[in-house]
DRENDO-1510 file (C-alpha; in Angstrom, 1 decimal, always signed):
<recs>
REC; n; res; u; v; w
REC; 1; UNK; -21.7; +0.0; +21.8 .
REC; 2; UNK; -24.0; -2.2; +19.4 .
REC; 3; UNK; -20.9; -4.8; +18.8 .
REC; 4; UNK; -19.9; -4.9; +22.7 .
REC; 5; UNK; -23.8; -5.4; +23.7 .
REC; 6; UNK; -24.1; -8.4; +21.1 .
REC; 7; UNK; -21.0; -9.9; +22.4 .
REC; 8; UNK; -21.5; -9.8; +26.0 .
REC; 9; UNK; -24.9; -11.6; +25.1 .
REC; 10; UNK; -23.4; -14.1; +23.4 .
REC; 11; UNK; -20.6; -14.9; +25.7 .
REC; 12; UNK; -23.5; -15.3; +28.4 .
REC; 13; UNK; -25.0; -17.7; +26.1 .
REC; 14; UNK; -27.5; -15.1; +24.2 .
REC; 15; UNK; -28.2; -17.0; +20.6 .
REC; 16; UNK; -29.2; -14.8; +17.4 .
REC; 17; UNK; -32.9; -16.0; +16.7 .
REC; 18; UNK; -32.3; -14.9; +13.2 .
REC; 19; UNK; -28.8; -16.7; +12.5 .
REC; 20; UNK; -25.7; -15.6; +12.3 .
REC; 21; UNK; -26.5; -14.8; +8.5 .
REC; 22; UNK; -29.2; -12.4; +9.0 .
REC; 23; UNK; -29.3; -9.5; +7.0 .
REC; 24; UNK; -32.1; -7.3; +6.4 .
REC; 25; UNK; -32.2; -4.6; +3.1 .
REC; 26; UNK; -30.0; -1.8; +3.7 .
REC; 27; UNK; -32.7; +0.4; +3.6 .
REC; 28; UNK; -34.1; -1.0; +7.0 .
REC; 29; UNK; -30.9; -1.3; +8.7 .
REC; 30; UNK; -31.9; -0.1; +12.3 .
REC; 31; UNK; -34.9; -2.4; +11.8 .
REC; 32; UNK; -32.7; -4.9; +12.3 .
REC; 33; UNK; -31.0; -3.5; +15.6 .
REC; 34; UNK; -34.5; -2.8; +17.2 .
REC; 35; UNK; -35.4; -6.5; +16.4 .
REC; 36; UNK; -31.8; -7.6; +18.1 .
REC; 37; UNK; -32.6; -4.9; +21.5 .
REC; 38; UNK; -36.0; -7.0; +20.9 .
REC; 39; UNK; -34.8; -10.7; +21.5 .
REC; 40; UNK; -31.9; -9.9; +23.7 .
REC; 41; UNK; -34.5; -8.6; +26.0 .
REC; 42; UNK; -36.7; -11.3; +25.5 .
REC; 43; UNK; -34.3; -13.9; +26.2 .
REC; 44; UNK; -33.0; -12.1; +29.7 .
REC; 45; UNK; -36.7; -12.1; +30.5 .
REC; 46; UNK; -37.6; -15.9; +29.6 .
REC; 47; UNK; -34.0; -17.4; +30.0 .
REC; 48; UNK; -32.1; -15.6; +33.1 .
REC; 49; UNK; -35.6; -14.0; +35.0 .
REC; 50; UNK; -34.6; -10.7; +34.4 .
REC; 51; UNK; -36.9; -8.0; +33.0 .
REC; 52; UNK; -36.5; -4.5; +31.7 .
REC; 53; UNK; -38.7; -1.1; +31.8 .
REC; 54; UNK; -39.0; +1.7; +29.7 .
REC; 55; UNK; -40.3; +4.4; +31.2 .
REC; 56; UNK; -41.2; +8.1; +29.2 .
REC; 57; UNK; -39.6; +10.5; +31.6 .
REC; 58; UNK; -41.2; +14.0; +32.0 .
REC; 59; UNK; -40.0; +17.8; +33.4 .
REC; 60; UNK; -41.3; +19.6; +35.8 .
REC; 61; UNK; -43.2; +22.2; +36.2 .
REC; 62; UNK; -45.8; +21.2; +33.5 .
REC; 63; UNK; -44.8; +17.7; +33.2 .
REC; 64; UNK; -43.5; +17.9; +29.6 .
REC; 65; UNK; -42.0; +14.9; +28.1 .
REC; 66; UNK; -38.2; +14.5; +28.0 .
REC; 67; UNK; -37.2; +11.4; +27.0 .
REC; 68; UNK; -36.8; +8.0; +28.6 .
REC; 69; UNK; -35.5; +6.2; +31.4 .
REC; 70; UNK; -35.0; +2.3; +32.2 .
REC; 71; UNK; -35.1; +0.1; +34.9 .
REC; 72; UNK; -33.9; -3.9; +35.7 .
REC; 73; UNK; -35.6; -5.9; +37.2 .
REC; 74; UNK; -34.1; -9.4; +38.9 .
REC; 75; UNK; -36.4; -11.9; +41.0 .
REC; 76; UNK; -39.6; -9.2; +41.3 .
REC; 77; UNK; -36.4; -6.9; +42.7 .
REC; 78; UNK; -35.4; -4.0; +41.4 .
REC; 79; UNK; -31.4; -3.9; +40.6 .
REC; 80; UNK; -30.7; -0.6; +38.9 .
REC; 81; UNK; -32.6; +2.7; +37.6 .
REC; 82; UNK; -31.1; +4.6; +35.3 .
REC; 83; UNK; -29.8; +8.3; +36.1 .
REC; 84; UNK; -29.7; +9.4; +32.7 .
REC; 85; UNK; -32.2; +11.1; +30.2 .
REC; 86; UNK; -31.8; +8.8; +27.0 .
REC; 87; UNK; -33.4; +10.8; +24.0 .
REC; 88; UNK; -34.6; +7.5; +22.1 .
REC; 89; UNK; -36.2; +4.1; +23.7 .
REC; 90; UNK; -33.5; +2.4; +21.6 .
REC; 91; UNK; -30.7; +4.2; +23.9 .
REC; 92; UNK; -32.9; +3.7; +27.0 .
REC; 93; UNK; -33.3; -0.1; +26.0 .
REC; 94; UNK; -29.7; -0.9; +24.9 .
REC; 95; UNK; -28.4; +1.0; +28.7 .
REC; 96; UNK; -30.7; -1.3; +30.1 .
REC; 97; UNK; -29.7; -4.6; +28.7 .
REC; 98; UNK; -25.9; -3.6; +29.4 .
REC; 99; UNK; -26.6; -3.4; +32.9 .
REC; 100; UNK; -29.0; -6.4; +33.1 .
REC; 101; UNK; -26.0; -8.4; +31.4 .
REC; 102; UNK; -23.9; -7.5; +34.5 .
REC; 103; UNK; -26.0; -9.1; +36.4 .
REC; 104; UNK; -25.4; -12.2; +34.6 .
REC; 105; UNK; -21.7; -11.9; +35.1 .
</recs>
């Protein structure tokens, strides 16, 4: 899903702030996805208006965390919530760019 996300970006005119080279030690490899989900998100904010929310999601009856949820945003509107439970704000985030890059489309 990483691979697909990047290269919908890109077709949509998403550029790598980091270069095409970028590589960070192999011992902070999802470093460097978290900084990708980072500038993907930024640039949908700054360059196509469209901003995305991560929200902690919690259980009833005692309100106990459960993981995360996302939602886009498009011209103050929102355009999609998410129905799944993601267990990570990465998942959460990356769910939430994919459908903000349909927007695009």
């Amino acid at each position: 899903m990483k691979e697909k996300l990047i290269s919908n970006a890109k077709e949509l005119g998403y550029i790598n702030a980091f270069g095409e080279g970028f590589l960070i030690n192999k011992k902070h490899k999802g470093i460097e996805w978290c900084m990708e989900l980072s500038n993907i998100q930024k640039w949908l904010r700054e360059k196509k208006d469209i901003h995305i929310t991560i929200e902690r999601s919690f259980e009833p009856p005692h309100f106990t965390p459960s993981g995360y949820m996302n939602e886009v945003w498009r011209h103050e509107w929102l355009q999609t919530e998410s129905a799944t439970n993601f267990k990570t704000y990465e998942e959460a985030l990356e769910d939430g760019l994919q459908e903000a890059l349909k927007l695009i489309e």
